[in-house]
C-alpha positions as CSV (number, residue, x, y, z in Angstrom):
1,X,-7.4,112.4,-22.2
2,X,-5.0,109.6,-22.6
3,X,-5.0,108.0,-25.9
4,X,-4.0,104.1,-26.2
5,X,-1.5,103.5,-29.3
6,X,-4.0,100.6,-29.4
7,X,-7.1,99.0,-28.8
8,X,-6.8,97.6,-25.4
9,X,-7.3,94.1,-24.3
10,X,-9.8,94.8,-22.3
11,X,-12.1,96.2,-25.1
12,X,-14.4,94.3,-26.6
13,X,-15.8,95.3,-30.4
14,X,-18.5,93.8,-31.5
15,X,-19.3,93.6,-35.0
16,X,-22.4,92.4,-37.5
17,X,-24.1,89.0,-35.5
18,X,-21.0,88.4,-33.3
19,X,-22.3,86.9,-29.5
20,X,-22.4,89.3,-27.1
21,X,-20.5,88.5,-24.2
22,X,-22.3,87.8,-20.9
23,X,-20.6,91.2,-19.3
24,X,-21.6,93.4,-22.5
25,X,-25.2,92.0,-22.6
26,X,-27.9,94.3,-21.0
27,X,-25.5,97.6,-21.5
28,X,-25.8,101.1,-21.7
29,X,-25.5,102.4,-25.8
30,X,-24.6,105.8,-26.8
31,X,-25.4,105.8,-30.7
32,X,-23.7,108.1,-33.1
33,X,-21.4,108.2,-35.8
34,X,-19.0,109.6,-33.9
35,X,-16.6,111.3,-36.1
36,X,-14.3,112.9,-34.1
37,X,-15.5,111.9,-30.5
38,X,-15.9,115.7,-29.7
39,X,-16.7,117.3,-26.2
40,X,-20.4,117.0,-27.4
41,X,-19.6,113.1,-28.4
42,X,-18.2,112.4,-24.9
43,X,-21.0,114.1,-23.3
44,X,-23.5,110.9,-24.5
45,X,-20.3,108.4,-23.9
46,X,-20.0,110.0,-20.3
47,X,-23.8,109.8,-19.4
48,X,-24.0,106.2,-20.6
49,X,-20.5,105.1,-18.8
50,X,-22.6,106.8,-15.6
51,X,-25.9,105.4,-16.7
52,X,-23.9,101.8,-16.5
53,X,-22.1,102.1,-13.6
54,X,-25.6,103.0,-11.3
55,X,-26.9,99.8,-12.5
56,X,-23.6,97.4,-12.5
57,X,-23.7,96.9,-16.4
58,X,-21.3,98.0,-19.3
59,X,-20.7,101.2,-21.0
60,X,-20.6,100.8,-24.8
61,X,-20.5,103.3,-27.8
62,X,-23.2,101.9,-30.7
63,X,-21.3,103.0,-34.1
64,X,-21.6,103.0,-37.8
65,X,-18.7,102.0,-40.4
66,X,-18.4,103.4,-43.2
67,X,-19.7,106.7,-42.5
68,X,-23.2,106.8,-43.7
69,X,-22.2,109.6,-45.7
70,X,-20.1,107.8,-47.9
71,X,-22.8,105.0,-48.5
72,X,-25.5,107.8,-49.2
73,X,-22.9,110.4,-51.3
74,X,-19.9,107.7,-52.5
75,X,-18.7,110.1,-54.9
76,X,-18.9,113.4,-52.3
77,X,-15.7,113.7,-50.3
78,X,-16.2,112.5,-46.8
79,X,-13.3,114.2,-44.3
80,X,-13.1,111.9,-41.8
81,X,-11.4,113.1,-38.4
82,X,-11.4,110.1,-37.1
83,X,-10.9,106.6,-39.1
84,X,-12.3,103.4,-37.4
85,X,-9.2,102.4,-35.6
86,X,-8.2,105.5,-34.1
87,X,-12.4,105.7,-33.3
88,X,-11.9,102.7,-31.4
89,X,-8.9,103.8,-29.4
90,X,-11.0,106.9,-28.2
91,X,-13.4,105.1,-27.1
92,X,-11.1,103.0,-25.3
93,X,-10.1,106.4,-23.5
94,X,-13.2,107.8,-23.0
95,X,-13.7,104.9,-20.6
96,X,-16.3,102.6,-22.4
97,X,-15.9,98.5,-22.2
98,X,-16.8,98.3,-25.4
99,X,-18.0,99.3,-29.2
100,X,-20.0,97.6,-31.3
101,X,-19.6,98.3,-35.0
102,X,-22.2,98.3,-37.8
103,X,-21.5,97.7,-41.5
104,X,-23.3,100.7,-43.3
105,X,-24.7,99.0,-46.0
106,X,-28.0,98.8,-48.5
107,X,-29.2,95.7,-46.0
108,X,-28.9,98.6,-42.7
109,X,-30.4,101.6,-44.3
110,X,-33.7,99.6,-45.7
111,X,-34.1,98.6,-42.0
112,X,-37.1,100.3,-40.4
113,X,-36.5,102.7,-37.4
114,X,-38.8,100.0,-35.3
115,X,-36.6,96.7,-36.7
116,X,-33.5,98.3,-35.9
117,X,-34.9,98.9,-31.8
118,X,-36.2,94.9,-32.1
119,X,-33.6,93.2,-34.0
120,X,-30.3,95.0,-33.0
121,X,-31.1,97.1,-29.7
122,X,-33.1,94.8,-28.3
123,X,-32.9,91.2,-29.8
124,X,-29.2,91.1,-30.2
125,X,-27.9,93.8,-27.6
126,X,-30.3,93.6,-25.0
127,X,-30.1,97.1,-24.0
128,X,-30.6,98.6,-20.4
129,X,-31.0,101.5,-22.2
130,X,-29.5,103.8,-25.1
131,X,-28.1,107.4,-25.2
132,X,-28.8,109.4,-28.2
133,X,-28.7,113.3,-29.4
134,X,-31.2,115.6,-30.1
135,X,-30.5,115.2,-33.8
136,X,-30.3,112.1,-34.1
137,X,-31.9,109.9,-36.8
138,X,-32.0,106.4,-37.7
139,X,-34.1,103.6,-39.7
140,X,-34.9,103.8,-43.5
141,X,-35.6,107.3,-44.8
142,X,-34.2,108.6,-41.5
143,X,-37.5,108.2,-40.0
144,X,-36.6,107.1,-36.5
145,X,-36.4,110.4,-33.9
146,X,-35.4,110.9,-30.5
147,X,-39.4,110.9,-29.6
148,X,-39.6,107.5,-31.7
149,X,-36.9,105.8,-29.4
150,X,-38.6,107.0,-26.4
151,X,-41.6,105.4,-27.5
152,X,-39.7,102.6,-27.7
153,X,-38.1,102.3,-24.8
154,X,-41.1,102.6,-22.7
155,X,-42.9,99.7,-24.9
156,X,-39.9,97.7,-24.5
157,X,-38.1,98.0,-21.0
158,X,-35.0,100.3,-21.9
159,X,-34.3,103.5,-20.8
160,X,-33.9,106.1,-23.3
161,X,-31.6,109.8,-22.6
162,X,-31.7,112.3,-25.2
163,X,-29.0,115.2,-24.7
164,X,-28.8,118.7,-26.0
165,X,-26.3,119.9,-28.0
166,X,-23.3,120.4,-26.2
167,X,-21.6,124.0,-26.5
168,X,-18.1,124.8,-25.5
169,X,-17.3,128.3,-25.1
170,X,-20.3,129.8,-27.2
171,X,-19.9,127.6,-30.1
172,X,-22.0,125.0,-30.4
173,X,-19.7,121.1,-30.8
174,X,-20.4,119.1,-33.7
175,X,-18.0,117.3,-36.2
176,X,-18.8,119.9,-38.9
177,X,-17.8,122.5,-37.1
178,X,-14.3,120.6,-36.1
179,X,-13.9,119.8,-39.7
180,X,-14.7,123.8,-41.1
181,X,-11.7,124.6,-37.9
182,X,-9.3,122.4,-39.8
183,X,-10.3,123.0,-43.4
184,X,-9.1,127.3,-42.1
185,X,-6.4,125.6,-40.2
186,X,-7.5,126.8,-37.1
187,X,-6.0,123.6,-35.2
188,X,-6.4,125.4,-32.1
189,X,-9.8,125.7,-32.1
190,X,-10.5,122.3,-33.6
191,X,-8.2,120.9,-31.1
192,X,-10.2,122.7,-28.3
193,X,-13.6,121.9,-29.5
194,X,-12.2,118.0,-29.4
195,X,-10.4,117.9,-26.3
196,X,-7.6,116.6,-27.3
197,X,-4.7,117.5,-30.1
198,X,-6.2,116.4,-33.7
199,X,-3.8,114.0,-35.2
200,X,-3.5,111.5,-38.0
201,X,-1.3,108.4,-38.2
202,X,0.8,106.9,-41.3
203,X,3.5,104.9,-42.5
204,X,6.4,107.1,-43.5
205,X,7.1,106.4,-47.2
206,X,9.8,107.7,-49.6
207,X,9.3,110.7,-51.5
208,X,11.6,113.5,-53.7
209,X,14.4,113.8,-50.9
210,X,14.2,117.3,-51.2
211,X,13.7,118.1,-47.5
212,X,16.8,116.4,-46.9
213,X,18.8,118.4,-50.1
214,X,17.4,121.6,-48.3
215,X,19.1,120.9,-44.8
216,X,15.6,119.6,-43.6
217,X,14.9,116.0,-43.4
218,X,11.3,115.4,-43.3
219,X,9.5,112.2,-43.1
220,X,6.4,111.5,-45.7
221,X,3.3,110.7,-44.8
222,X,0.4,110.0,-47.5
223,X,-3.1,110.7,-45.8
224,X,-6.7,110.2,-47.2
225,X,-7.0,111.9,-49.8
226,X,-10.5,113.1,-48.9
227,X,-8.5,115.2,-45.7
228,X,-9.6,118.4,-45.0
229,X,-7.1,120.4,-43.2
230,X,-5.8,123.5,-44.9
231,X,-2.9,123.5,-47.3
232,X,0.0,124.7,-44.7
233,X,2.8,124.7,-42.2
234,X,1.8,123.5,-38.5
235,X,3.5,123.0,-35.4
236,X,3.2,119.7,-34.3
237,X,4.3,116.4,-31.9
238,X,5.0,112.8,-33.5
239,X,5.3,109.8,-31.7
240,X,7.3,107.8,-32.9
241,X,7.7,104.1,-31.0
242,X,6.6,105.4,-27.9
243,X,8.8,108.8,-28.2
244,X,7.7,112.5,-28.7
245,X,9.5,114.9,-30.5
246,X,7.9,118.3,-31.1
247,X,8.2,119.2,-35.2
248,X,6.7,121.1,-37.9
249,X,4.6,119.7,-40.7
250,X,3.9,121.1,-44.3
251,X,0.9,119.6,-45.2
252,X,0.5,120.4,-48.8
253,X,1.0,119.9,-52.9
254,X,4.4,121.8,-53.0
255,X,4.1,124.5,-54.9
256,X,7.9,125.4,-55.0
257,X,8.7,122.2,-57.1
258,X,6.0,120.1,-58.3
259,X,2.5,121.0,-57.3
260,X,1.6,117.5,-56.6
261,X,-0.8,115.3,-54.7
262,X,-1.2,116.1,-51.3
263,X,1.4,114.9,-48.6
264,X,2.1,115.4,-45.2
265,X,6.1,115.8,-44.3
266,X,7.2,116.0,-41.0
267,X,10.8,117.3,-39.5
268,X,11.2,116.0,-36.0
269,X,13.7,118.6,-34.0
270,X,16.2,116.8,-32.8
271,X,16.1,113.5,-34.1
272,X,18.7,111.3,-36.2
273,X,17.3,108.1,-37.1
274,X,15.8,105.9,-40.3
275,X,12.1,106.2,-40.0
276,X,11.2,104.5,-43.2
277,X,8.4,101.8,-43.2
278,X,7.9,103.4,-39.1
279,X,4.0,104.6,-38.3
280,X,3.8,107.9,-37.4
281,X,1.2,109.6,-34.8
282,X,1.3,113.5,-35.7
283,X,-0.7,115.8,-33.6
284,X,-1.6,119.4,-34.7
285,X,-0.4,122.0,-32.3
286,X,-1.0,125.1,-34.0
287,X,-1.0,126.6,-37.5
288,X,2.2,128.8,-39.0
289,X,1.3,129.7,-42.5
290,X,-0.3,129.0,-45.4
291,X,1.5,126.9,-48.3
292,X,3.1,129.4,-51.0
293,X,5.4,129.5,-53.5
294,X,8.4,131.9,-52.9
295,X,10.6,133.9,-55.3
296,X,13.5,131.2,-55.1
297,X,14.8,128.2,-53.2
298,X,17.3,130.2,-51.3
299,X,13.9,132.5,-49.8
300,X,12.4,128.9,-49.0
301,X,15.0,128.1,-46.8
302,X,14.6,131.2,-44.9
303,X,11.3,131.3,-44.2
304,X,11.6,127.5,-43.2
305,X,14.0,128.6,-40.6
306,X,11.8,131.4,-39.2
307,X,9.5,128.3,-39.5
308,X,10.7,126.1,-37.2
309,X,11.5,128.5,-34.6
310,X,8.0,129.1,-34.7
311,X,7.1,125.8,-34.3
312,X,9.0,125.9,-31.1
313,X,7.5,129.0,-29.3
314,X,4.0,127.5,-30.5
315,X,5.2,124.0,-28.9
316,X,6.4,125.8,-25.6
317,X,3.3,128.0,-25.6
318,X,1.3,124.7,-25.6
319,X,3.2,122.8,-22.7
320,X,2.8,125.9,-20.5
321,X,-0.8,125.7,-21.6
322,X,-0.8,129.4,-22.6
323,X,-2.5,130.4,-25.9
């Protein structure tokens, strides 16, 4: 799958009450949070793009920001895999015309399961018909079911599709079971379950220096601090304008020297260049190591040697698409 750097042109996103344009109107919905957009996620995306297409109508994705989980459990951390904008450019790959974006708020989750088919589905979207999961739930109180949209549907002129749960190799998709990969560090599971290469974007900022008093440079990157992925070193790719360069990553408090917040730095191999102030996209090729302390600076810069040449034979592995 080819990601976008951003949201095409021709992708619309709808948000709360905006008009639906003529070519939108009547559509094909898959609803979900969609945190991730897994193999199980595109699954619902695919069947409503081919839902759309056999009745010459649009393919959209029916999405919820924030994640209900932080609206329900504000003070729980919420490891998203996926922020809205990089949501949006998935979708955008996955093939869809469009998205349309709910506010999660107090006003949506008093809405009834039935007011939320006749105001949004129907009296604003004007569905052809919707594609849902097995598990999903929606209204106030989580009362509205897969069986409750059917009956829906058939009162109100919509089709309604209801998949299983997608597995992948044995293992059942979902975004928990992405998000308990990462949180091992087990990118190359997570990364298979997905589909693509996880990766996070950020503006570099400054930090200590120290990578660059060490002999290695690194760029920082602050991420939400609710991330998930285990404390470690990771072979990656960053894009940087346009350009790839294969690196490795420390993601992690830095236990050698400070122990501090959580940060994400970056050396790209083979790069000379200011990348201050530059957004970087950093994809997670495979894990390394965990984070640890070592007996001294000098046994650091060893190990971050035999680091980056295992970076590359991870990176190598990758393009030859051998595990």
């Amino acid at each position: 799958m080819t990601i976008p750097p951003a949201i095409p042109a021709a992708f619309s996103v709808l948000r709360d009450g905006d008009p639906v344009p003529a070519r939108l109107a009547g559509g094909f919905v898959a609803i979900g949070n969609f945190d991730g957009i897994h193999r199980g996620h595109r699954a619902a995306l695919n069947l409503a793009i081919a839902r759309a297409r056999e009745a010459g109508s649009a393919a959209l994705a029916l999405t919820f920001e924030p994640h209900p989980r932080r609206f329900f459990l504000p003070q729980a951390p919420t490891f998203r895999l996926t922020p809205e904008p990089i949501k949006l450019r998935l979708f955008a790959a996955a093939g869809l015309d469009g998205a349309v974006v709910l506010l999660f708020d107090a006003a949506l989750a008093s809405h009834s399961a039935e007011d939320f088919v006749s105001e949004i589905l129907v009296g604003w979207l004007k569905v052809g018909g919707v594609v849902v999961g097995d598990n999903f739930h929606f209204g106030k109180r989580r009362l509205g079911t897969p069986a409750k949209l059917r009956e829906e549907g058939a009162r109100r002129g919509f089709r309604v599709d209801v998949l299983d749960r997608v597995t992948w190799r044995g293992t059942p998709v979902s975004s928990g079971t992405v998000r308990v990969a990462l949180g091992a560090g087990d990118v190359a599971g997570a990364n298979d379950l997905l589909g693509y290469r996880w990766f996070v974007e950020g503006e570099v900022i400054r930090g200590a220096a120290r990578g660059r008093e060490l002999g290695f440079p690194t760029a920082n990157i602050a991420l939400d601090p609710d991330c998930g992925l285990r404390h470690g070193i990771y072979a990656a790719r960053v894009t940087v304008e346009g350009v790839s360069h294969d690196a490795v990553a420390s993601f992690g408090r830095r236990p050698q020297f400070d122990n501090g917040a959580p940060l994400l730095e970056v050396m790209l191999f083979d790069f000379s260049g200011d990348l201050y102030g530059k957004t970087l996209n950093v994809e997670f090729a495979g894990f390394i190591r965990p984070e640890e302390k070592f007996a001294s600076v000098e046994a650091l810069k060893a190990r971050m040697t035999v680091d980056l040449d295992e970076a590359r034979a991870i990176l190598a592995r990758d393009r030859a698409g051998k595990p």
